[in-house]
N, C-alpha and C positions, 0 to 999 in steps of 0.2 A: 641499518643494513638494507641493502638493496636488491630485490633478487630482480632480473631482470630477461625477460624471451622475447622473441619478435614482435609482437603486436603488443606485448603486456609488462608492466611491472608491477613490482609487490615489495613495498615499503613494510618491513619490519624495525620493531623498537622492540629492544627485550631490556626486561627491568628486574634486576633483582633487588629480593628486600628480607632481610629476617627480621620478624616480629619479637622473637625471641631467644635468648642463645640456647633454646632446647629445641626449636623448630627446624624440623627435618625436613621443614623444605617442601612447597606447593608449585603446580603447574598449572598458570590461571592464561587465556587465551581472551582478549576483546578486540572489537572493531571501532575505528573512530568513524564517527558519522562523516562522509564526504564532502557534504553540501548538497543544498539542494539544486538539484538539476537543471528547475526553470521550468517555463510552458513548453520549451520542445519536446520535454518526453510525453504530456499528458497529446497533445497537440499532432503528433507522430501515431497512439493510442487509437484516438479516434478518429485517423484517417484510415488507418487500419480495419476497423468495428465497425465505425456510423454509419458507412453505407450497407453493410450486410444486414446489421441490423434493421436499419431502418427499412428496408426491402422485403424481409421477413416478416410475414400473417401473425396476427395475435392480439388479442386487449390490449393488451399493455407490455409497451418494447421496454423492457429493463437493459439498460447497461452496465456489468459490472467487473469494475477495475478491480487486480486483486495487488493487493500489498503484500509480499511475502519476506519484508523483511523489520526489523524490529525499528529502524534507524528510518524519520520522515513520517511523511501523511501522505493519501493521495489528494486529501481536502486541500491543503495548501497548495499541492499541484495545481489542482482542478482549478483555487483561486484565480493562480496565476495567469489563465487562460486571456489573453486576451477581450476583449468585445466586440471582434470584428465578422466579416461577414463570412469567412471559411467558416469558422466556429460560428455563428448561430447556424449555417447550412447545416453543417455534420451534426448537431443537436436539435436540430427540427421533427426528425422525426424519431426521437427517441423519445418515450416519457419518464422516466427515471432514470437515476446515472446514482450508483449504491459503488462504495471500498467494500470491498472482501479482503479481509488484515487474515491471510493464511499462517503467517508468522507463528504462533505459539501454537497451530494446530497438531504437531508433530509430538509437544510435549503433554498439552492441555485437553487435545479430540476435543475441540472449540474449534468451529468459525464464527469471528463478529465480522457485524457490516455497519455499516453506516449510514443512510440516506444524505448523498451529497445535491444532488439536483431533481425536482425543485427544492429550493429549500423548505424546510421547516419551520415553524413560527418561531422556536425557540432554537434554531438551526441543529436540532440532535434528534436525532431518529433511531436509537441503537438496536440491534437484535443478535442473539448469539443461536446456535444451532451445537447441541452436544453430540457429535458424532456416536459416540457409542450407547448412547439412551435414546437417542432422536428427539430428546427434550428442547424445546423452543420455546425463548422466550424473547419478548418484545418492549421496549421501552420507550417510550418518549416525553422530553425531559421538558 
């Protein structure tokens, strides 16, 4: 089925299944991952960011992308970036670029991040933050 409005559609598949002939029956709700986007979303991000940041006072210009949803990476994004000269300009003056995965914060009161630029020797830099303890921990793998 197809619902369908001006600017948008929304592709529904509904599936039924009894597991059992005593099963009264569940309502289970998922998303198929869409594909990945490509460098124009990450690319669009940091034309957005890199200059404010990088114009902004401080030790160290953190950039951080947030993932809020469970479907992708921003690291695969961030891969996909080209090597050209827009992208080293808009990352010149940044020193770090960290995922913020908000994703399962709603369920979990967790935010992880990641250290995506520079890299890392062993490219994983992780740290989680528990919202409701303010417990912090840090890993690198």
């Amino acid at each position: 089925m197809v619902i369908r409005a001006r600017d948008w559609t929304l592709e529904l598949q509904i599936d039924k299944l009894r597991i059992n002939p005593d099963d009264t029956g569940r309502f289970f709700t998922a998303r198929v991952y869409p594909g990945d986007p490509g460098p124009e979303l990450m690319r669009r991000a940091l034309r957005r960011k890199a200059e404010k940041l990088s114009a902004s006072s401080g030790d160290i210009k953190v950039l951080l992308l947030e993932k809020d949803s469970i479907a992708g990476t921003i690291e695969r994004q961030f891969e996909q970036l080209p090597d050209d000269h827009e992208v080293r300009s808009l990352l010149a003056g940044i020193d770090q670029v960290w995922s913020v995965n908000t994703a399962a914060l709603e369920s979990e009161n967790v935010i992880f991040t990641n250290q995506i630029q520079p890299p890392t020797k062993d490219n994983c830099n992780c740290c989680s933050l528990n919202v409701q303890t303010g417990k912090f921990w840090r890993v690198a793998r």
